[in-house]
Structures are given as C-alpha cells and as structure tokens.
DSSP file (Angstrom, degrees, kcal/mol; ACC not computed):
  #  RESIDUE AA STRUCTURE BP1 BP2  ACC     N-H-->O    O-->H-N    N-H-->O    O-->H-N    TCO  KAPPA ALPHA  PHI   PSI    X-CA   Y-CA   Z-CA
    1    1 A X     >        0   0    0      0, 0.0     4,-1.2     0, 0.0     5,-0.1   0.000 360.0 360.0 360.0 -19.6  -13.3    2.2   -3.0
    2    2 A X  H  >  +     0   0    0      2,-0.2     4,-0.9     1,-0.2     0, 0.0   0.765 360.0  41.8 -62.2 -46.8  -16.2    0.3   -2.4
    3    3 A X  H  > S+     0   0    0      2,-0.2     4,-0.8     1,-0.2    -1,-0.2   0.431 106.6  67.0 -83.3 -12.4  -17.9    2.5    0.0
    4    4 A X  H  4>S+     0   0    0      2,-0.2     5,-2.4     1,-0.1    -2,-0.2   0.794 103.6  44.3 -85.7 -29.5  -16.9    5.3   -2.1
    5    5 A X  H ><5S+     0   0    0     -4,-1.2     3,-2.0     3,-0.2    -2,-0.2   0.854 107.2  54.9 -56.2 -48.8  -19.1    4.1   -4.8
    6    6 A X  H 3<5S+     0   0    0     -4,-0.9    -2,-0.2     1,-0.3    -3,-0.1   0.794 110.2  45.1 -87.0 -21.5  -21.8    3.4   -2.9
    7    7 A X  T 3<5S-     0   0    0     -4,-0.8    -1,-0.3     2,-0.2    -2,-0.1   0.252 119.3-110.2-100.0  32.8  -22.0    7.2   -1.1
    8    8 A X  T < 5 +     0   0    0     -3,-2.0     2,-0.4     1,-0.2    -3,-0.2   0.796  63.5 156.9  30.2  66.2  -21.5    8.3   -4.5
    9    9 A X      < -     0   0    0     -5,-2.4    -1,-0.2    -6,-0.0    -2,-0.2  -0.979  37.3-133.4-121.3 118.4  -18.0    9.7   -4.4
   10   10 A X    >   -     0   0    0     -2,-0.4     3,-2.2    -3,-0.1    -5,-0.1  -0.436  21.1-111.8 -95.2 147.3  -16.2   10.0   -7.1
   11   11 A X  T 3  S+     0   0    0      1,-0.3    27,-0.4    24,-0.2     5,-0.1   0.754 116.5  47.6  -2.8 -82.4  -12.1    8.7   -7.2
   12   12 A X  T 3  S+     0   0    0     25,-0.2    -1,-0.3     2,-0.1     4,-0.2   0.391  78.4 127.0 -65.2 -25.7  -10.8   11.9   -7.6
   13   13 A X    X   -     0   0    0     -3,-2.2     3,-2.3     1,-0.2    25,-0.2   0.039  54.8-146.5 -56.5 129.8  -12.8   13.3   -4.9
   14   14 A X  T 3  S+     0   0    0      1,-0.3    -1,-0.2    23,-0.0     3,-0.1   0.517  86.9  74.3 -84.8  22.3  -10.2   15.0   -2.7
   15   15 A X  T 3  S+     0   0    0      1,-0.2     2,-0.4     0, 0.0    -1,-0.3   0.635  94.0  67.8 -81.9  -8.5  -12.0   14.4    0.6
   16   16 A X    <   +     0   0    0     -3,-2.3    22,-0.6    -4,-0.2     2,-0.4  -0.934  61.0 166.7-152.8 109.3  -10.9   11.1    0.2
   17   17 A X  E     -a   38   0A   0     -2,-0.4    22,-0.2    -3,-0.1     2,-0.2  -0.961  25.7-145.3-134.5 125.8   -7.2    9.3    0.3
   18   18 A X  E     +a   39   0A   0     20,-1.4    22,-2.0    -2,-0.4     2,-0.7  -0.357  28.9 176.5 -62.1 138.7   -5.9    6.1    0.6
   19   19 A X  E     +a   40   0A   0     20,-0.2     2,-0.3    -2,-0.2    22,-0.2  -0.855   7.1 160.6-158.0 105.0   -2.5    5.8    2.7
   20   20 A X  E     -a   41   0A   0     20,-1.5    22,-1.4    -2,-0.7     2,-0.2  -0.970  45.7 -79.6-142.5 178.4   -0.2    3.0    3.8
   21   21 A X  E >   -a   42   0A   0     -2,-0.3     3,-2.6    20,-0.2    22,-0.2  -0.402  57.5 -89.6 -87.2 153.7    3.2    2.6    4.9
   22   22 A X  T 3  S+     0   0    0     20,-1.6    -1,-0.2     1,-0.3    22,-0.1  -0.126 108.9  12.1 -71.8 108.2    6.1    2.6    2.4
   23   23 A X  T 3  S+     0   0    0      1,-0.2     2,-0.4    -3,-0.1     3,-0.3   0.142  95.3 108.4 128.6 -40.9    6.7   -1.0    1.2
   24   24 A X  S <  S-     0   0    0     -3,-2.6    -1,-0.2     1,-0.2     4,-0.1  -0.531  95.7 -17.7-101.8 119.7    3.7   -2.8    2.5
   25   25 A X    >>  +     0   0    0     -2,-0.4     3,-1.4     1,-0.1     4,-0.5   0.920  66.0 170.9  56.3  41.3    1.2   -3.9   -0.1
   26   26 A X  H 3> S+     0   0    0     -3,-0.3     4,-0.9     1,-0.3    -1,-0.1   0.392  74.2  66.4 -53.9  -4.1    2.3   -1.7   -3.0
   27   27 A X  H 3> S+     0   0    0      2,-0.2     4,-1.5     3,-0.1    -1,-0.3   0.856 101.0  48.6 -57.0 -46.9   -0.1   -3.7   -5.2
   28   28 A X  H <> S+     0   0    0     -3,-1.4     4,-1.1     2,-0.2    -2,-0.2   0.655 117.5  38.2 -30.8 -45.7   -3.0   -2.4   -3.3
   29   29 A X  H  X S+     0   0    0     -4,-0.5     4,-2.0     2,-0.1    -1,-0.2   0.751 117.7  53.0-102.3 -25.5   -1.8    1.4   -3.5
   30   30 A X  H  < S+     0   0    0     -4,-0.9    -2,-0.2     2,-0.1     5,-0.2   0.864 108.6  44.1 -75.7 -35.6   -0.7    0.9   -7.0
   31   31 A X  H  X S+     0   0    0     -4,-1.5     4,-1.5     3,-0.1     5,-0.3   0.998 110.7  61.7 -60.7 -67.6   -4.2   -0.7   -8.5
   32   32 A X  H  <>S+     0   0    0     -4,-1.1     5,-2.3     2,-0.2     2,-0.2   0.820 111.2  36.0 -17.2 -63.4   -6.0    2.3   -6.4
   33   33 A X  T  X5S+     0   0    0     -4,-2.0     2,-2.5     1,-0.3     4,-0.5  -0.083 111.4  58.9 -82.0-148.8   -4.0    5.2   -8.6
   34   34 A X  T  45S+     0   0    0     -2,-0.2    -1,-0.3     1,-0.2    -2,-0.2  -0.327 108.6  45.9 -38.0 -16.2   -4.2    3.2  -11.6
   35   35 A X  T  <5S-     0   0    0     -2,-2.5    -2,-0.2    -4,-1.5    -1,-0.2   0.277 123.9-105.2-109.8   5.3   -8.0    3.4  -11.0
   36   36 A X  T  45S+     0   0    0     -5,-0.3    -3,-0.2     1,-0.3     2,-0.2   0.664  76.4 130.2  76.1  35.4   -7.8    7.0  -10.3
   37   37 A X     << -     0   0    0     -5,-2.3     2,-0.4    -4,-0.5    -1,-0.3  -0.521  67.3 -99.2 -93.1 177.0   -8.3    7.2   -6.5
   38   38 A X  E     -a   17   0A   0    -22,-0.6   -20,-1.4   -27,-0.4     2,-0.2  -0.846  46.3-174.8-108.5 134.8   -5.7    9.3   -4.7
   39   39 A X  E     -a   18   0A   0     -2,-0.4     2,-0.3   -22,-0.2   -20,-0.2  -0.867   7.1-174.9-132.2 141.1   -3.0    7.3   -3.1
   40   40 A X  E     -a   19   0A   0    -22,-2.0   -20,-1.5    -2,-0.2     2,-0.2  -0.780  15.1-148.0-154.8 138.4   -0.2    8.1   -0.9
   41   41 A X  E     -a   20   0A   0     -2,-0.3     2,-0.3   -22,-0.2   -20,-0.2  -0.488  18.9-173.2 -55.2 122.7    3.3    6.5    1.0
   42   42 A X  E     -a   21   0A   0    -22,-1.4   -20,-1.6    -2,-0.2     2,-0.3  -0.935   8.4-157.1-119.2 153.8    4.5    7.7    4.4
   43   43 A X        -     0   0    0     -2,-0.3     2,-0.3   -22,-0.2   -22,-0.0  -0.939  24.5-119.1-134.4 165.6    7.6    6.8    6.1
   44   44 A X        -     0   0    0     -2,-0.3     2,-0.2   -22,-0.1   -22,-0.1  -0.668  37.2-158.0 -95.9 156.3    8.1    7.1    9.7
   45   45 A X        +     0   0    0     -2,-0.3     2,-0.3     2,-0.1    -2,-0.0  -0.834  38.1  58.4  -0.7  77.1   11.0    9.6   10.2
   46   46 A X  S    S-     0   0    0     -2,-0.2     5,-0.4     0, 0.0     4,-0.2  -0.939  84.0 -15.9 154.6 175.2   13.2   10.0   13.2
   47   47 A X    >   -     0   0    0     -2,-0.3     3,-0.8     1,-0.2     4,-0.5  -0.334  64.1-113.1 -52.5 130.9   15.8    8.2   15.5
   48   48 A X  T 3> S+     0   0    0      1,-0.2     4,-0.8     2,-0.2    -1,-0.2   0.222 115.5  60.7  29.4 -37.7   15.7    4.6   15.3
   49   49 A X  T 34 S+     0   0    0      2,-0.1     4,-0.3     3,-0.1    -1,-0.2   0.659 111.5  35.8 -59.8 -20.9   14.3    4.8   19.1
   50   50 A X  T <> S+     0   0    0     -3,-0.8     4,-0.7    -4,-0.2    -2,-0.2   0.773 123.6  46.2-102.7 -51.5   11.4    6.7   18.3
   51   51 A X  H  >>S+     0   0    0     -4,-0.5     4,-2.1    -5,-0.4     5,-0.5   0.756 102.1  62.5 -79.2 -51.1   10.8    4.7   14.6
   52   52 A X  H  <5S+     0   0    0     -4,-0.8     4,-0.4     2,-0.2    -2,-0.1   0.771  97.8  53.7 -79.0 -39.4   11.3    1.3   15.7
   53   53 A X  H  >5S+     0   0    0     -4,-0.3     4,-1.0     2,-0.2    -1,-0.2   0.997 112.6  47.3 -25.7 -93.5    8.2    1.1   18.2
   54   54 A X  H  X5S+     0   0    0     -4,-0.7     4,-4.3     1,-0.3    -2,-0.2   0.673 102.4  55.8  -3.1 -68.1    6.2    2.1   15.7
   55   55 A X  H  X5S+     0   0    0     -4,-2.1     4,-1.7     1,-0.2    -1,-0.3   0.773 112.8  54.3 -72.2 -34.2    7.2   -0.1   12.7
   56   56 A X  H  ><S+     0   0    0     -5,-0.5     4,-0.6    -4,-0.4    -1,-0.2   0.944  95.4  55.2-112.4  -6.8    6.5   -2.8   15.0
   57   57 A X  H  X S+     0   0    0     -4,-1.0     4,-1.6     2,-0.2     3,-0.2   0.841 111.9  49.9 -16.8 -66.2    3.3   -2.1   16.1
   58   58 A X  H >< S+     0   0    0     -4,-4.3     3,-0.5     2,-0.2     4,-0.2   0.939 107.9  51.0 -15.3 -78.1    2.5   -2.2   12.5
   59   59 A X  H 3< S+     0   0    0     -4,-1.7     6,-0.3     1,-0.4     3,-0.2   0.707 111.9  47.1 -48.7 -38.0    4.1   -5.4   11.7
   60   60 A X  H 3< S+     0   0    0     -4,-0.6    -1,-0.4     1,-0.3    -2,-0.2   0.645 107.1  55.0-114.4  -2.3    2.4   -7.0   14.5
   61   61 A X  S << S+     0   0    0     -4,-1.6     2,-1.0    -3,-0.5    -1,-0.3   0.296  99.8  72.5 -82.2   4.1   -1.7   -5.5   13.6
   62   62 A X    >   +     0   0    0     -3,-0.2     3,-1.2    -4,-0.2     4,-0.2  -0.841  68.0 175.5-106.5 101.5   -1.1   -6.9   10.3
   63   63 A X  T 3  S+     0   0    0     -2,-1.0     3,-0.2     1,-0.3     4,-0.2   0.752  73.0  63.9 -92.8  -1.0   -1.4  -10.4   11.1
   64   64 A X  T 3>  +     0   0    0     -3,-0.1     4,-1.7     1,-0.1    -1,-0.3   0.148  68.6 115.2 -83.8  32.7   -1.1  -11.3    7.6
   65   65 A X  H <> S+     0   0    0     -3,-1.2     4,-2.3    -6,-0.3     3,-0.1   0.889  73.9  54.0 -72.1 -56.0    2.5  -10.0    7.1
   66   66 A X  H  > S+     0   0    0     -3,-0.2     4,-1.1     1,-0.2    -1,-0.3   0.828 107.7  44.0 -51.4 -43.6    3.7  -12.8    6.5
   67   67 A X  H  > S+     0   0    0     -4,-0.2     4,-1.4     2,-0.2    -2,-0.2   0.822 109.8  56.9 -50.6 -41.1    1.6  -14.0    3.8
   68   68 A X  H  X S+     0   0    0     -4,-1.7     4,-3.0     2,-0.2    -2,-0.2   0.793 100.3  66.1 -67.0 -36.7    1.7  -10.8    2.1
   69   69 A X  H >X S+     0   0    0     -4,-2.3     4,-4.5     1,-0.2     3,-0.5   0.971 106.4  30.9 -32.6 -81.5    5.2  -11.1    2.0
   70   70 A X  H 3X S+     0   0    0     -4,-1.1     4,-2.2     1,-0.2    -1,-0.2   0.836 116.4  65.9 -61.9 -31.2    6.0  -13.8   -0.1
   71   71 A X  H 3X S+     0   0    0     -4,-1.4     4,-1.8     1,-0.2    -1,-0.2   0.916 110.2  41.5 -52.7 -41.4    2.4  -12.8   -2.2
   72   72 A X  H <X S+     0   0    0     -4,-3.0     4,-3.9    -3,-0.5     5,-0.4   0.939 106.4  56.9 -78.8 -33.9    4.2   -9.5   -3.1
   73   73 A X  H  X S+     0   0    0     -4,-4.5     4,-2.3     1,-0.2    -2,-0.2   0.945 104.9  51.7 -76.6 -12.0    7.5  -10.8   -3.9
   74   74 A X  H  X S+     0   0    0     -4,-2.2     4,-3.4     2,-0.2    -1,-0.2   0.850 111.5  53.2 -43.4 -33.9    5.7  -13.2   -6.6
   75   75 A X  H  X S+     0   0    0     -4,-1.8     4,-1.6     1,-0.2    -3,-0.1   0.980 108.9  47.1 -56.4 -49.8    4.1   -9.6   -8.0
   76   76 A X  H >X S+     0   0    0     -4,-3.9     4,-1.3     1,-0.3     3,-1.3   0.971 110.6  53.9 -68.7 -44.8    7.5   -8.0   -8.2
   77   77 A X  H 3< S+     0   0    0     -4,-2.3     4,-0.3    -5,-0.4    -1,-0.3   0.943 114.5  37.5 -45.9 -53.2    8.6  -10.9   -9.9
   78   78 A X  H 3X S+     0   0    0     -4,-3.4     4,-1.5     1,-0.2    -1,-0.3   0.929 114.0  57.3 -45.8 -41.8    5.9  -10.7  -12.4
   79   79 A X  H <X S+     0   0    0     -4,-1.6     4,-2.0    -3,-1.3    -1,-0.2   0.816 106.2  43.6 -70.2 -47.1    6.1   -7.3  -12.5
   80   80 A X  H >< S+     0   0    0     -4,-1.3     3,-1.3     1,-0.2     4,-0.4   0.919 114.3  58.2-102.0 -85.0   10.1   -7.0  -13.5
   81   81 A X  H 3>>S+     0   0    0     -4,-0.3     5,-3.7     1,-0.3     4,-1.7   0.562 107.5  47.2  11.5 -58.1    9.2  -10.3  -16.3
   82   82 A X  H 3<5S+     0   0    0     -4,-1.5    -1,-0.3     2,-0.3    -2,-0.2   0.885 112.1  48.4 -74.9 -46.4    6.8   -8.1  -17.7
   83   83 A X  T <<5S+     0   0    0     -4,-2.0    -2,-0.2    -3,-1.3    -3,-0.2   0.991 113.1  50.2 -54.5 -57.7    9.4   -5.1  -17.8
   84   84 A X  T  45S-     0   0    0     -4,-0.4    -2,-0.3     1,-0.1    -1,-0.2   0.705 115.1-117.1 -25.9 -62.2   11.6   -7.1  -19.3
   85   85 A X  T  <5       0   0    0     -4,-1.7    -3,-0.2    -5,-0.3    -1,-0.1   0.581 360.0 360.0 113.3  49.8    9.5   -8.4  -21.9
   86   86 A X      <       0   0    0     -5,-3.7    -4,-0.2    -6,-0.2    -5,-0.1   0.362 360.0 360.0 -96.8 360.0    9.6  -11.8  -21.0
C-alpha cells in the first residue's frame, strides 16, 4: 500500500490487487479491505497430487510460518472476545 501511495494510486484503483492464499495471514488481507484496497483469497483446486506440491512450496518460502501461526491464533482469539463482547 505503500508504494501505492507513493505512485499516487489510489486504493480502489483496479489495476492494483492484493492476493494470498486462503488461511494464511488473514489479518493482513483483512486490514487491506478495511482500508479500502482490493483484496482477494484463492485456493488451490484439484487432486491432492497436484495440490499438495504446491501448498508446500508455499509453506516452506514463508519462513515465518511458524511464527505467524501462533501470532494469528492470538488475533482470532481477540477477535471472537471482541464478538462476544467480552
């Protein structure tokens, strides 16, 4: 979003969409649209041979996965507190 500021590009501009895979750092993609950029989820689709490659490629170029983990499940935690109205 940063760089999107700075070449003067506005959120909403549709040239320009944020995209991760379904699951992984939904604080990240959720702040974005709350801030009016255009956001979107994929999931990989297709046999389990095909899929599984993939997904772990992923897994293993994010070499903070683990970190992120346990950082998101404190969010949800927060998150469902808040729904709650605790």
């Amino acid at each position: 979003s940063q760089l999107m500021q700075e070449a003067g590009l506005a959120p909403q501009d549709e040239r320009v969409w944020f995209a991760q895979l379904y699951g992984m750092s939904d604080n990240l993609s959720y702040n974005l649209a709350h801030a009016g950029y255009h956001t979107a989820k994929y999931v990989p689709y297709g046999p389990v041979e095909a899929v599984m490659p993939y997904l772990l490629r992923r897994a293993d170029e994010n070499t903070a996965i683990a970190g992120q983990s346990s950082r998101e499940f404190l969010l949800i935690q927060r998150e469902l507190r808040r729904r709650q109205g605790r």
